[in-house]
C-alpha positions as MATLAB code, in Angstrom:
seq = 'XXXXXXXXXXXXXXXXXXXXXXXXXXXXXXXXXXXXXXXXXXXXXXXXXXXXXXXXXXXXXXXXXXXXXXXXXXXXXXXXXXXXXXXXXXXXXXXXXXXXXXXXXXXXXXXXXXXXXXXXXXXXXXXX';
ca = [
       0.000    0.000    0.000;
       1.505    3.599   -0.694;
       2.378    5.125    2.485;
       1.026    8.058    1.025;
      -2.613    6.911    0.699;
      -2.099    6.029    4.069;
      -2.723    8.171    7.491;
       0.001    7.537    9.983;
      -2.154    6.779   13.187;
      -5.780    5.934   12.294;
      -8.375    8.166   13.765;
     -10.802    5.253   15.586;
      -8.471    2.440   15.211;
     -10.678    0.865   17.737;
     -13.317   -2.431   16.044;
     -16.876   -0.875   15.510;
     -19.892   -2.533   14.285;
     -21.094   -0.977   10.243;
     -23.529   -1.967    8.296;
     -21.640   -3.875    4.722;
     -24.181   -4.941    2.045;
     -27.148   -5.652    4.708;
     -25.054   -7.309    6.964;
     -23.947   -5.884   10.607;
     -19.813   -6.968   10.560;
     -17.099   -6.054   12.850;
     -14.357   -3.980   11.868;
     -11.367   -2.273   12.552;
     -11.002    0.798   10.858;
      -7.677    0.616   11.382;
      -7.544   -1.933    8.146;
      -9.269    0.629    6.368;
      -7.825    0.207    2.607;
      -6.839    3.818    1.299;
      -5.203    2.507   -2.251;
      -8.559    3.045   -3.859;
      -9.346    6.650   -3.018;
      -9.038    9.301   -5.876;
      -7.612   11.977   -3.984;
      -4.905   12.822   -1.201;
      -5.391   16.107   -1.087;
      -2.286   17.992    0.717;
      -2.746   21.362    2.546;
      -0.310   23.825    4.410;
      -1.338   25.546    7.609;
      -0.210   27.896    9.959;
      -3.232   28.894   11.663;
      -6.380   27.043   12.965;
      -9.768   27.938   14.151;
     -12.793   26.212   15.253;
     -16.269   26.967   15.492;
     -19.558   24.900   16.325;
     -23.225   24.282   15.296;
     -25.248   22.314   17.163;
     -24.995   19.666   13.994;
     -21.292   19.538   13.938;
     -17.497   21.060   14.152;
     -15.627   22.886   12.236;
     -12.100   22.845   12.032;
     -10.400   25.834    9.859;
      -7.158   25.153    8.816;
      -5.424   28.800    7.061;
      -2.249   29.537    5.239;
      -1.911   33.177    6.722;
       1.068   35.357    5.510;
       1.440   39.038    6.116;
       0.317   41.919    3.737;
       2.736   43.367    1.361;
       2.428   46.199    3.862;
       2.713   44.534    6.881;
      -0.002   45.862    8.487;
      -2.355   43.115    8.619;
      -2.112   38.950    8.149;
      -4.378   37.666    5.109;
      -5.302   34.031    4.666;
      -3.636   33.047    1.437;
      -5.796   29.754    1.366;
      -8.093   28.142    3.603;
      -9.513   24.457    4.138;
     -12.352   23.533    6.523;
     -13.209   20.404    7.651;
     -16.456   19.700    8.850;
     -16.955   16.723   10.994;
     -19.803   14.953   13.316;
     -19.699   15.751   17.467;
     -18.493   12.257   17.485;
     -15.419   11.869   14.747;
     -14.216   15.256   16.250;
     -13.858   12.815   19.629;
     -12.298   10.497   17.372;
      -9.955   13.087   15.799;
      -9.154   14.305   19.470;
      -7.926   11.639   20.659;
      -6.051   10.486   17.969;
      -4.180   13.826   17.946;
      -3.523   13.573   21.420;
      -2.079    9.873   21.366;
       0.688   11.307   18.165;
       1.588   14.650   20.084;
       2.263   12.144   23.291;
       4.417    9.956   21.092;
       5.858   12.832   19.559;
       7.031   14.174   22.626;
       8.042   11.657   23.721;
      10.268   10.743   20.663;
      10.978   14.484   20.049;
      10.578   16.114   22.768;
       8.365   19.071   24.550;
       6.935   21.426   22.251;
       8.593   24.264   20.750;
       5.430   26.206   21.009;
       5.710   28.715   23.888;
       2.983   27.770   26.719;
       1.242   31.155   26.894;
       0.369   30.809   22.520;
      -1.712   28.358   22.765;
      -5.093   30.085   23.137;
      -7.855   28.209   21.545;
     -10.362   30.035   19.397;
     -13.695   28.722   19.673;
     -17.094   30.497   18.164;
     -20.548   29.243   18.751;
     -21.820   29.860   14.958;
     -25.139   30.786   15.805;
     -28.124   29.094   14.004;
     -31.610   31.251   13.574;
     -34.538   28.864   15.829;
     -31.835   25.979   16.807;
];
């Protein structure tokens, strides 16, 4: 399989019970076969946001470079990923098991304690 196609650490590599052709099967998405899917899409980021709807997250990755005048940042590109209550779990904890094992391979992080501030907006929904 082409390391490419696959994700290093599978988000939910725990079994779980889906539905395949009318038939409940156990599975482990962990064998999830990736050599079939028509895109790998890459993306750079720099920044990241995240907002809410009752529905689902939203994760905002941005590519944010300064203005030709320095006076403000402007995304340069931006990718958002929108995801169920439940895969953002998923996602969560799977980014919290690498960072362990990267820090523990690597060491702590060279981001300074006091920038990390998470930015989180309710996205409000008219009569939700």
């Amino acid at each position: 399989m082409d390391s490419e196609n696959t994700p290093s650490g599978s988000a939910g590599a725990s079994e779980s019970s889906v539905r395949i052709k009318g038939t409940r099967t156990k599975v482990s998405f962990a064998d999830v076969d990736f050599s079939r899917s028509q895109q790998n899409l890459r993306f750079y980021a720099n920044h990241v946001a995240t907002s809410s709807t009752l529905f689902d997250i939203r994760v905002l990755f941005s590519d944010v470079d300064p203005s030709p005048d320095g006076t403000k940042l402007i995304a340069v590109g931006t990718l958002t990923i929108l995801m169920s209550p439940e895969i953002a779990e998923v996602l969560h904890k799977s980014l919290g098991n690498l960072l362990e094992n990267y820090k523990a391979d690597y060491g702590k992080s060279r981001i300074p304690e006091d920038a990390i501030k998470f930015s989180h907006e309710r996205i409000s929904q008219p009569g939700v």
